[in-house]
C-alpha positions as CSV (number, residue, x, y, z in Angstrom):
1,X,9.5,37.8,17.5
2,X,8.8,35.1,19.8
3,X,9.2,31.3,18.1
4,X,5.6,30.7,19.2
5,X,4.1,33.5,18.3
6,X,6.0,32.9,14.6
7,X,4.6,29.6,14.8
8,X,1.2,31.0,15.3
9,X,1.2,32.9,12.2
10,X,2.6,30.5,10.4
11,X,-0.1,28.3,11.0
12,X,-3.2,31.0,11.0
13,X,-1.7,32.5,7.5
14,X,-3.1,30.1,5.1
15,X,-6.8,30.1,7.4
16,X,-6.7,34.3,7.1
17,X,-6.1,34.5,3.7
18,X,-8.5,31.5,2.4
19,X,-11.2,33.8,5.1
20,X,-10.4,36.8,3.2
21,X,-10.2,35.4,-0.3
22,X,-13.9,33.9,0.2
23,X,-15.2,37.0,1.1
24,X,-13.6,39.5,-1.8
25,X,-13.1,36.8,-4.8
26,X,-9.6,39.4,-5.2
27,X,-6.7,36.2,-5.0
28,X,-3.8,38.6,-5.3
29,X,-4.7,41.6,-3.0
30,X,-6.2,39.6,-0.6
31,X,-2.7,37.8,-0.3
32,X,-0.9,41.3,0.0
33,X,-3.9,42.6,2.4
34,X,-2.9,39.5,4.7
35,X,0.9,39.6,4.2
36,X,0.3,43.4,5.7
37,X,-2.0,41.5,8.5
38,X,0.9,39.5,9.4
39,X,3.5,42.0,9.1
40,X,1.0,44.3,11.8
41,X,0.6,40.9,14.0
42,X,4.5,40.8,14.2
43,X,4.7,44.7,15.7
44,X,1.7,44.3,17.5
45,X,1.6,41.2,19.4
46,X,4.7,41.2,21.3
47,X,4.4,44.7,22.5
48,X,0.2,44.4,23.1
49,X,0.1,40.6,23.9
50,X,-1.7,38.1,21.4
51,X,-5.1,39.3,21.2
52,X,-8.0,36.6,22.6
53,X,-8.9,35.2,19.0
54,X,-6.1,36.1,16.8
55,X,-7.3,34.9,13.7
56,X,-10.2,37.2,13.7
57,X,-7.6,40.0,14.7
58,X,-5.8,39.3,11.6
59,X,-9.0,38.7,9.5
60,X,-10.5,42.1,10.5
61,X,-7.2,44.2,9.7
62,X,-6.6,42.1,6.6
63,X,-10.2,42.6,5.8
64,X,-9.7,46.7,6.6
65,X,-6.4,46.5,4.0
66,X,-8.9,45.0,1.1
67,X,-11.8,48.0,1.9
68,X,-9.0,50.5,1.4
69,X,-8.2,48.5,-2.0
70,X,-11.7,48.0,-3.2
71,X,-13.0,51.7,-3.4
72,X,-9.2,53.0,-4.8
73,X,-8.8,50.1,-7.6
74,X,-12.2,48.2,-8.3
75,X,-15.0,50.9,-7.4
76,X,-16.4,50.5,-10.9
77,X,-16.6,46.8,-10.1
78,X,-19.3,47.8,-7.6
79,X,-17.3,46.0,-4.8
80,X,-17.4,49.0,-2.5
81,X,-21.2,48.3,-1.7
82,X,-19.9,44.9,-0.5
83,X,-17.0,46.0,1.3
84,X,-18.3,48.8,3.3
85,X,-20.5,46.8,5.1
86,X,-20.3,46.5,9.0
87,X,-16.9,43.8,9.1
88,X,-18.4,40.6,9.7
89,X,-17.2,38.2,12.4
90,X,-14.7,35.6,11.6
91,X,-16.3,32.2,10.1
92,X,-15.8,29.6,12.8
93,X,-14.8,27.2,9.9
94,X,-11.7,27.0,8.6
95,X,-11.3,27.4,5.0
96,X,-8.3,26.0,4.3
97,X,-9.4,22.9,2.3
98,X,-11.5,25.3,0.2
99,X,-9.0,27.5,-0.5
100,X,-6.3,24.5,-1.6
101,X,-8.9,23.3,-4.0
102,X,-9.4,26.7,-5.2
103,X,-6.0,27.2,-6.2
104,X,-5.9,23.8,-8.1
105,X,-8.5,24.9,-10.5
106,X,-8.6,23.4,-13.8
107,X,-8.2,26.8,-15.4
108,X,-4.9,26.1,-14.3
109,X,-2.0,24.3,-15.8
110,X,-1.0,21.3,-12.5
111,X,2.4,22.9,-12.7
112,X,0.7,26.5,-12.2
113,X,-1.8,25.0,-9.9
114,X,0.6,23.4,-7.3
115,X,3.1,26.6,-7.4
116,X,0.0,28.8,-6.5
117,X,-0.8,26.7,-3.7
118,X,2.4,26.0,-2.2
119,X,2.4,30.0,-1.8
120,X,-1.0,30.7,-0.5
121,X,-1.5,27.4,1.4
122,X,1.7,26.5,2.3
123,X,3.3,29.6,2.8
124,X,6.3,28.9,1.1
125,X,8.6,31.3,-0.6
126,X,9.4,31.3,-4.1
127,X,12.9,30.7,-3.9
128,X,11.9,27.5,-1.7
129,X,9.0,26.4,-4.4
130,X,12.1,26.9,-7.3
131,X,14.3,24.7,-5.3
132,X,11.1,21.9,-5.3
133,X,10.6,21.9,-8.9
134,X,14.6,22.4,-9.8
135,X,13.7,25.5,-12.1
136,X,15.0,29.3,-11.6
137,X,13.1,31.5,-9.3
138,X,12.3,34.0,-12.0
139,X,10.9,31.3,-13.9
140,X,8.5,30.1,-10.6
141,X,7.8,34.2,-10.1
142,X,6.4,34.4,-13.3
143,X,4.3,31.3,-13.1
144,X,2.8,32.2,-10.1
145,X,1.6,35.7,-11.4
146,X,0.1,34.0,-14.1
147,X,-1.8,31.5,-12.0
148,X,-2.9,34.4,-9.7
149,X,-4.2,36.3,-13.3
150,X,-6.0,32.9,-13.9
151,X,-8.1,32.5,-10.7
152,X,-8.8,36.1,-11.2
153,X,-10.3,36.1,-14.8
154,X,-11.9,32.7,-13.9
155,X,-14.7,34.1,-11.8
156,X,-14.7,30.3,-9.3
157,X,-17.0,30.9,-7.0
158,X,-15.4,30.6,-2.8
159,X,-16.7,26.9,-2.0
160,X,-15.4,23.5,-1.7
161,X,-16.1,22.3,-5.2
162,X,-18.6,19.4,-5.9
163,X,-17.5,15.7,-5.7
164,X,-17.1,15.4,-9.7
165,X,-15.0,18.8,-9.5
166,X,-13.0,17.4,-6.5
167,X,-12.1,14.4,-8.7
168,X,-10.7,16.2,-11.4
169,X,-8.4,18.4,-9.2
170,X,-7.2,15.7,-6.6
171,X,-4.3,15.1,-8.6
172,X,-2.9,18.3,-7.9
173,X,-4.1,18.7,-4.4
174,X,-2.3,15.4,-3.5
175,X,1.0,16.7,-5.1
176,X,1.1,20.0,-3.5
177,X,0.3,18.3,0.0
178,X,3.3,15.7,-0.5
179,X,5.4,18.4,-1.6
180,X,4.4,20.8,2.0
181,X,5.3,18.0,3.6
182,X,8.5,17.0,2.1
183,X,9.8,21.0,2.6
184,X,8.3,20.7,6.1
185,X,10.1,17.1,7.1
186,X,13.6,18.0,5.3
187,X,13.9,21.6,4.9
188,X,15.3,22.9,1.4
189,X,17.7,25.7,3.1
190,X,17.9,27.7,6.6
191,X,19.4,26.1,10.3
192,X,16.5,23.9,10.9
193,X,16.7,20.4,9.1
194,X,12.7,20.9,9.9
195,X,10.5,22.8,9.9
196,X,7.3,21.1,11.6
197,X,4.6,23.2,11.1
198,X,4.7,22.4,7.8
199,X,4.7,19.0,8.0
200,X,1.8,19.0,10.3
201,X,-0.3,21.6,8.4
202,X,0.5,19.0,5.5
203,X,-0.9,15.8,7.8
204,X,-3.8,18.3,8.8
205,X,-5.1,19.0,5.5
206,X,-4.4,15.3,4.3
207,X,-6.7,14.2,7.0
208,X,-9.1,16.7,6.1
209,X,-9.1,15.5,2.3
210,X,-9.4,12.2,3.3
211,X,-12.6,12.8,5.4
212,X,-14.1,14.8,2.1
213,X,-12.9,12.0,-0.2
214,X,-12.0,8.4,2.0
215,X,-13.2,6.7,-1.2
216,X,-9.9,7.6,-3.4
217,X,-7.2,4.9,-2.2
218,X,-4.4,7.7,-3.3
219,X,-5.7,10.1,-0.6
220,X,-5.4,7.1,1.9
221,X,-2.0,6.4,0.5
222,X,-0.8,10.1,1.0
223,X,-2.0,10.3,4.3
224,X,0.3,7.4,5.4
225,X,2.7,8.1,3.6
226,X,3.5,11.4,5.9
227,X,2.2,10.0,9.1
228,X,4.8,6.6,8.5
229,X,7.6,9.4,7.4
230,X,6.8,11.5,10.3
231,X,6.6,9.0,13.1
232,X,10.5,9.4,13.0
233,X,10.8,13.4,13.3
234,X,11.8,13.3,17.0
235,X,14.7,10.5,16.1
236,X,16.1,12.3,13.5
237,X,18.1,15.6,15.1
238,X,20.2,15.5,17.7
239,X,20.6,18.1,21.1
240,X,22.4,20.6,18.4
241,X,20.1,20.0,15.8
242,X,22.7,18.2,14.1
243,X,20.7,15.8,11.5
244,X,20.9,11.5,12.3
245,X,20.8,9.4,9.3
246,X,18.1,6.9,9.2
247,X,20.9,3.9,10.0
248,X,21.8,5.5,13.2
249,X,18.5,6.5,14.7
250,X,17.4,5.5,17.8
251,X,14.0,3.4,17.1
252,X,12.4,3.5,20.4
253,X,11.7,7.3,20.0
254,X,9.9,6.8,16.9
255,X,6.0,7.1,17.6
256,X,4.6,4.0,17.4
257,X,1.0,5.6,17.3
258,X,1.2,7.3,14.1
259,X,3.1,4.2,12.5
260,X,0.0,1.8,13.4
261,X,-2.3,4.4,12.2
262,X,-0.5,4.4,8.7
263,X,-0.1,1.0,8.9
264,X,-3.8,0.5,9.2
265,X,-4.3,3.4,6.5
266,X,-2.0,1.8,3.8
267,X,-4.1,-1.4,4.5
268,X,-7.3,0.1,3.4
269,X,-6.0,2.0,0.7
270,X,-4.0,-1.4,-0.7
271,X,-7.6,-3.6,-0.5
272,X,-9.2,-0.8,-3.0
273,X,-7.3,-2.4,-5.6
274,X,-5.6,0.8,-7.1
275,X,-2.8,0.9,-6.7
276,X,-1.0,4.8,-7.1
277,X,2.4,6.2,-6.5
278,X,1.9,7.1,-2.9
279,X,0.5,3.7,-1.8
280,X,3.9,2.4,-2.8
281,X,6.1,5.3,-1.0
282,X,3.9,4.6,2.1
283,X,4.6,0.4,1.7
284,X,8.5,1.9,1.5
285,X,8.0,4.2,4.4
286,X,6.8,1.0,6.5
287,X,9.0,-1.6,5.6
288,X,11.5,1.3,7.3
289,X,9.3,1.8,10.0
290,X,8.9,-2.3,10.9
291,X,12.7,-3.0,11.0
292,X,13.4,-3.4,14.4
293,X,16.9,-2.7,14.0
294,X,18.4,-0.9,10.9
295,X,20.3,-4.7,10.0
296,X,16.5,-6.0,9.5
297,X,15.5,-3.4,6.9
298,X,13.8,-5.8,4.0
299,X,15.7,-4.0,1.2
300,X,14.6,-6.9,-1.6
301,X,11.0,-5.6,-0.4
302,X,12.0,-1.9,-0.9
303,X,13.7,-2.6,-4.2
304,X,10.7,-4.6,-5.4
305,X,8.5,-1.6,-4.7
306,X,10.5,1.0,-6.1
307,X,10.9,-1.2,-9.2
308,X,6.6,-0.9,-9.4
309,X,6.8,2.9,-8.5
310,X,9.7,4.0,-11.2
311,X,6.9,3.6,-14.4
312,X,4.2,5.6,-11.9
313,X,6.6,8.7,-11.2
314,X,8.6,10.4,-13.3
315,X,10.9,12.2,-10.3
316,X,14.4,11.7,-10.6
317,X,14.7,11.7,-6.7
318,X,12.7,8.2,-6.8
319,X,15.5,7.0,-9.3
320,X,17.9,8.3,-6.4
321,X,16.1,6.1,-3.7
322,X,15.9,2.8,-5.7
323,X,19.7,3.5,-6.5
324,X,20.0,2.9,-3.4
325,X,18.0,0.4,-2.4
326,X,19.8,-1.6,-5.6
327,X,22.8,-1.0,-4.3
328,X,21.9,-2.3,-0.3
329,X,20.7,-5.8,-2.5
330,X,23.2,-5.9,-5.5
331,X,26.5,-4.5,-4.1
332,X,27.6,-0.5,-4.2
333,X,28.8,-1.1,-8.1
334,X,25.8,-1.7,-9.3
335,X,24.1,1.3,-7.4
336,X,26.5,3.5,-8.8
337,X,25.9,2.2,-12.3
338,X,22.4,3.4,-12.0
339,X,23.3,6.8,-10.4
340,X,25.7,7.2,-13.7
341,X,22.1,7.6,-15.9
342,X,20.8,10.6,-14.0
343,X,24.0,12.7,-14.5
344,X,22.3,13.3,-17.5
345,X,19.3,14.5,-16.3
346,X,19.2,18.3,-15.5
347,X,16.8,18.5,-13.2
348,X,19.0,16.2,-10.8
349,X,22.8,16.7,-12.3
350,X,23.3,19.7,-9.8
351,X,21.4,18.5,-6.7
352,X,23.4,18.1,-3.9
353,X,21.3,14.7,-3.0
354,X,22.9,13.1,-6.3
355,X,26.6,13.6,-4.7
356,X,25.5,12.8,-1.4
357,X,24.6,9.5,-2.0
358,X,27.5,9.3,-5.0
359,X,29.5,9.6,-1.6
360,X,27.8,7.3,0.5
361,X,27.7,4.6,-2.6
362,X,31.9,4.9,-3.2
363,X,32.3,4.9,1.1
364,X,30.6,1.3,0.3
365,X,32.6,0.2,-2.2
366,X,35.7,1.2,0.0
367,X,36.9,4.7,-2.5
368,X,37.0,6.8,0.6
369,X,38.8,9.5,-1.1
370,X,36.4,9.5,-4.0
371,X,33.6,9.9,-1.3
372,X,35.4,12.8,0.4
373,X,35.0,14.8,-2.8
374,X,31.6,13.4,-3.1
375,X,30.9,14.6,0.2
376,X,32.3,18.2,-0.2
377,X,30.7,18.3,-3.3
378,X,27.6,18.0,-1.7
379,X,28.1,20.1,1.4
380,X,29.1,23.1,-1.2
381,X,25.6,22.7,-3.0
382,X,23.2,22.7,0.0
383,X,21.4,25.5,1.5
384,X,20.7,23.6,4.8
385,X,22.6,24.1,7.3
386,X,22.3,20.6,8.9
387,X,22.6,18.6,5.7
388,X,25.6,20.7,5.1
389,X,27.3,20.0,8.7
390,X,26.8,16.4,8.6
391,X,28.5,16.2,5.2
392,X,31.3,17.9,6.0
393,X,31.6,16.0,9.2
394,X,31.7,12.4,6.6
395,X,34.1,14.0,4.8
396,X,35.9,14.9,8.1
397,X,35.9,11.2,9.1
398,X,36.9,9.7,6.0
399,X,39.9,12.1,5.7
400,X,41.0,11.3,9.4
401,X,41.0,7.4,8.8
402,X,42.8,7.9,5.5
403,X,45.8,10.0,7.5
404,X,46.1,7.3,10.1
C-alpha cells in the first residue's frame, strides 16, 4: 500500500469510527466494523483509486459491517429498526473531539480511560500503549476490554459533553493527547524514529480542545508544549533517517513559526496563575527552543523548572530529564547520583532510556568503557530502530578512541 494512502487512513480512522460509534452507541463492534472498513480501503484503493470522499467510503462500508451485526447479535435490542434505514450521508463534522471525550468517561478508571483512547483515537496498538505505561500487554489487553464493557453498560449518550462534564474529564484527555504525541514525536519501536501523523493528529485535537476550553491554562500549556517540541521534527533525522541528538541539531531548520506561537501560548497560559505540569514542560521545551546555539542552553533555568515539576508528576522519565539537567549544572557525578534512585523503581529499571543516559552521564565524567556497556545496554533494550543505531554507533566511537 502506498505511504500516502497509509497515511490517509491513518488519519481518517479515528473520524470513521467516532462517525460510526455516534450513530450505533456499539463501542466495540463499531471499532471491529471500521477495522474491516480499513482492511477493504487497503484492497480497494490501490487497485480502484481513492474514492472522491473517502471518509464517507469507509463510513458507509463500516456502517454496512454494523447492519450485518445489529440484526445477528442485538435484534432484541430493537436496533434493527435503526439500522435498516436508508445509510445516511457522512456528517460534515468531524467527531473526533467527541469521541476522545467519550472514551474518558468517568465511568472509567483514568488509567482505563486513557488506554481506551489511545486505541480508538490514536490508533495505537496495544503492544505500543504497554510500552507507554511500562506494564505487560496482557495486562493493557485486559484493561482495554474492560473499558470497552464500561462505555457499553454506561449508556453515554454520542455528544461533546457539557462544560461541567468536560471539566471533570480534562484530566484524562490532556494525558492521552501528550501521550499520542510523545509516541508520534519519538516512536516506541519500528524504522521510523517518527511517526508524524501522530504528532499532528495530537496538535490537531489539542487545538481543537483549546478552542472548546481556552479558559483552562493546562490546555494552553499542552498545546505548547507539542508545538515548542515539534518545531524541531525536521532537525532531528538525518538523509538515512538516522536520529540527531538535540546538541548536534542544526537550529536554523527548526520552525520558528510554531515556536513563537507556543511561545505566545505558554504566555497566556503562565498569566492565568495556575500553574500545571505541562506549563512547566512547555517553559522546558522553550528555554531549548531560545538557545541560539546548544552552548547557550540556560540549564540553571531548566533545572529550576524541573525541580517545580518533580512534586506535580509522578513519571519516572521526568526524574530522568532533571538528572540530566543536574548533571549539565552540578558536574556528571552528581547526575549519576540521582539516576542511582530510580534503579529501584520498576517501571524505569528496564527502560532502555535509563542506560542511555547512564551512558551519556559516565561519557561525561570521562568512564568511556563504562559508557560502552551503558550504551549497548541500551541498544539491546530498544525496539526502535534509530534509537538503536545511534547507540550502537556511541558505543562504536567510544570503542575506536579507546583502541587508539
Amino acid at each position: 500500500m502506498a505511504p500516502a494512502t497509509e497515511s490517509t487512513l491513518r488519519e481518517l480512522a479515528p473520524q470513521v469510527l467516532g462517525a460510526v460509534v455516534r450513530r450505533y452507541r456499539e463501542f466495540a463492534a463499531a471499532e471491529d466494523a471500521v477495522q474491516e472498513a480499513l482492511l477493504a480501503a487497503a484492497v480497494q484503493w490501490p487497485r480502484d483509486g481513492v474514492p472522491e470522499n473517502p471518509r464517507g467510503w469507509l463510513i458507509q462500508v463500516a456502517a454496512r459491517r454494523m447492519t450485518d451485526y445489529v440484526r445477528g447479535e442485538i435484534a432484541r435490542r430493537r436496533r434493527e429498526a435503526a439500522a435498516a434505514v436508508e445509510p445516511e450521508r457522512a456528517p460534515e463534522g468531524d467527531d473526533t473531539l467527541i469521541l476522545l471525550f467519550l472514551c474518558c468517561h468517568p465511568a472509567l478508571s483514568p488509567s482505563s480511560a486513557i488506554a481506551l483512547t489511545l486505541r480508538a483515537v490514536g490508533g495505537l496498538t496495544t503492544a505500543e500503549i504497554a510500552r507507554a505505561y511500562l506494564v505487560p500487554e496482557a495486562t493493557m489487553a485486559q484493561r482495554i476490554s474492560r473499558a470497552k464493557q464500561s462505555i457499553k453498560a454506561s449508556g453515554v449518550p454520542f455528544r461533546l459533553p457539557e462544560r461541567h462534564e468536560r471539566a471533570q474529564r480534562l484530566r484524562s484527555v490532556l494525558h492521552v493527547l501528550y501521550l499520542i504525541f510523545n509516541e508520534g514525536y519519538t516512536s516506541s519501536g519500528g524504522a521510523q524514529l517518527q511517526r508524524v501523523e501522530l504528532a499532528r493528529e495530537a496538535i490537531r485535537l489539542a487545538r481543537a480542545t483549546h478552542a472548546a476550553m481556552a479558559e483552562d491554562p493546562e490546555v494552553g500549556g499542552l498545546l505548547a508544549l507539542m508545538l515548542l517540541t515539534d518545531a524541531r521534527r525536521a532537525a532531528r533525522t538525518g538523509p538515512g533517517e538516522e536520529l540527531i541528538p538535540l546538541t548536534r541539531q542544526d537550529r536554523s531548520l527548526w520552525d520558528r513559526g510554531q515556536i513563537e506561537e507556543g511561545v505566545a501560548l505558554l504566555t497566556a497560559a503562565l498569566a492565568k496563575g495556575a500553574v500545571g505540569a505541562y506549563q512547566l514542560q512547555a517553559a522546558i521545551a522553550a528555554v531549548h527552543d531560545e538557545a541560539a546555539r546548544a552552548e547557550d542552553t540556560g540549564w540553571p533555568q531548566i533545572l529550576a523548572l524541573y525541580d517545580l515539576l518533580k512534586p506535580m508528576a509522578d513519571n519516572p522519565m521526568v526524574e530522568l530529564n532533571r538528572a540530566i539537567a543536574a548533571a549539565m549544572v552540578h558536574g556528571a557525578g552528581y547526575g549519576l547520583g540521582l539516576l542511582a534512585a530510580l534503579e529501584g523503581d520498576p517501571r524505569i529499571a528496564q527502560h532502555h532510556r535509563l542506560h542511555a543516559v547512564r551512558a551519556h552521564l559516565l561519557e561525561m565524567a570521562g568512564d568511556a568503557r563504562g559508557a560502552i556497556g551503558q550504551y549497548r545496554t541500551a541498544a539491546a533494550r530498544t525496539t526502535s530502530v534509530p534509537e538503536r543505531n545511534y547507540l550502537m554507533a556511541q558505543a562504536a566511537r567510544l570503542s575506536e578512541s579507546l583502541a587508539e
